[in-house]
C-alpha positions as a Python dict, from the first residue, in 0.01 Angstrom:
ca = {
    (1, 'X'): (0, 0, 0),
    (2, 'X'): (-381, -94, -44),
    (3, 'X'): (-625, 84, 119),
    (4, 'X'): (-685, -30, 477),
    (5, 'X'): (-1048, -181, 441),
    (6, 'X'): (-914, -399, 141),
    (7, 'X'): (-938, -687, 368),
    (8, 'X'): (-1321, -620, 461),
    (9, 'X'): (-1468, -836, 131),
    (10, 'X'): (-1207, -1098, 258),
    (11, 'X'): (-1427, -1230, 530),
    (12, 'X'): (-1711, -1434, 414),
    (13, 'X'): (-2029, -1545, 637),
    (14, 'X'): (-2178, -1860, 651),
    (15, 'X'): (-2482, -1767, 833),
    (16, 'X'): (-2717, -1931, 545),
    (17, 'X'): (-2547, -2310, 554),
    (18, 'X'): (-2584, -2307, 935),
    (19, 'X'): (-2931, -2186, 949),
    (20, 'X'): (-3038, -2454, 664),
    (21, 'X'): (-2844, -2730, 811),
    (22, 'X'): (-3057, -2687, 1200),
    (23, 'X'): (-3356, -2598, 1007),
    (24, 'X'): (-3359, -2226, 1134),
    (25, 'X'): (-3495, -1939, 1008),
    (26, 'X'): (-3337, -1598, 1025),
    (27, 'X'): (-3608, -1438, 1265),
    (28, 'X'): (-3588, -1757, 1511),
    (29, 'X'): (-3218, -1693, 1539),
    (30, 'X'): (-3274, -1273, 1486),
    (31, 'X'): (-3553, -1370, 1822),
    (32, 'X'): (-3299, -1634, 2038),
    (33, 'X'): (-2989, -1435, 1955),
    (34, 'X'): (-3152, -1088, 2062),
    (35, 'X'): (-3106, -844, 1768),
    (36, 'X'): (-3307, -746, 1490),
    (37, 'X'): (-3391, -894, 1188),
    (38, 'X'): (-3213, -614, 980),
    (39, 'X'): (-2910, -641, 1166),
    (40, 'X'): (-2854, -1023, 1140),
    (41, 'X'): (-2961, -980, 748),
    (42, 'X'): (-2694, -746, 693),
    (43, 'X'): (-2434, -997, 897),
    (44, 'X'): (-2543, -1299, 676),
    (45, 'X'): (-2515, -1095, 360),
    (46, 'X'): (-2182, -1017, 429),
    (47, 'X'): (-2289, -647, 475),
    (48, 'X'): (-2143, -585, 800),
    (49, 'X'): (-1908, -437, 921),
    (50, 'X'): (-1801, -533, 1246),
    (51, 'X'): (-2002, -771, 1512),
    (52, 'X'): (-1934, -792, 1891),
    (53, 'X'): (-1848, -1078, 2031),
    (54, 'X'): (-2107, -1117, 2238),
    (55, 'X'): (-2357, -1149, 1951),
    (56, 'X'): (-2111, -1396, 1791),
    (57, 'X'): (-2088, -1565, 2117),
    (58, 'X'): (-2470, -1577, 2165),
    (59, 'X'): (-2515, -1689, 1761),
    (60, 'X'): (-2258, -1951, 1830),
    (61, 'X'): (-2440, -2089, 2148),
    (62, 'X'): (-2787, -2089, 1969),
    (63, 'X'): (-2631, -2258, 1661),
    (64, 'X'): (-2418, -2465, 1821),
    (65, 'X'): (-2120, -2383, 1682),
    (66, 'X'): (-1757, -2207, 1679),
    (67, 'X'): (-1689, -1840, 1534),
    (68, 'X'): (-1481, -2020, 1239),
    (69, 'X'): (-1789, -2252, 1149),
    (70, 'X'): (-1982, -1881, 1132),
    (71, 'X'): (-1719, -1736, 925),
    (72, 'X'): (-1375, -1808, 652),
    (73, 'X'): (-1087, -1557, 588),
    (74, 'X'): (-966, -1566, 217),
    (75, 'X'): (-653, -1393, 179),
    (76, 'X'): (-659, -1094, -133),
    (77, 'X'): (-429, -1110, -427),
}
């Protein structure tokens, strides 16, 4: 059985494509969204782990976008 945080690496975030693409820097969104810079760094460096919906709701209003345009689930071999 692998371990049980095998799936962690699995989820990939797209934070950097969506920022480029609306011409956003991190610390406008870090400032819109409500959280610090640090915080949303270690989100869009694939760092974290866990997020609460309401900051993926309140990235997703501010970028304009659903949870699966902010991240992708690739399935481990």
């Amino acid at each position: 059985m692998p371990p049980a945080d095998s799936s962690e690496d699995a989820i990939e975030v797209h934070l950097d494509r969506l920022l480029e693409e609306r011409g956003m820097t991190l610390v406008e969104l870090a400032d819109r969204v409500g959280i610090t810079n640090v915080n949303l760094s270690i989100l869009k460096n694939n760092r974290a782990k866990a997020i609460r919906f309401s900051t993926l709701a309140k990235i997703c209003e501010v970028l304009g976008c659903q949870p699966g345009d902010l991240l992708s689930f690739t399935p481990r071999r």
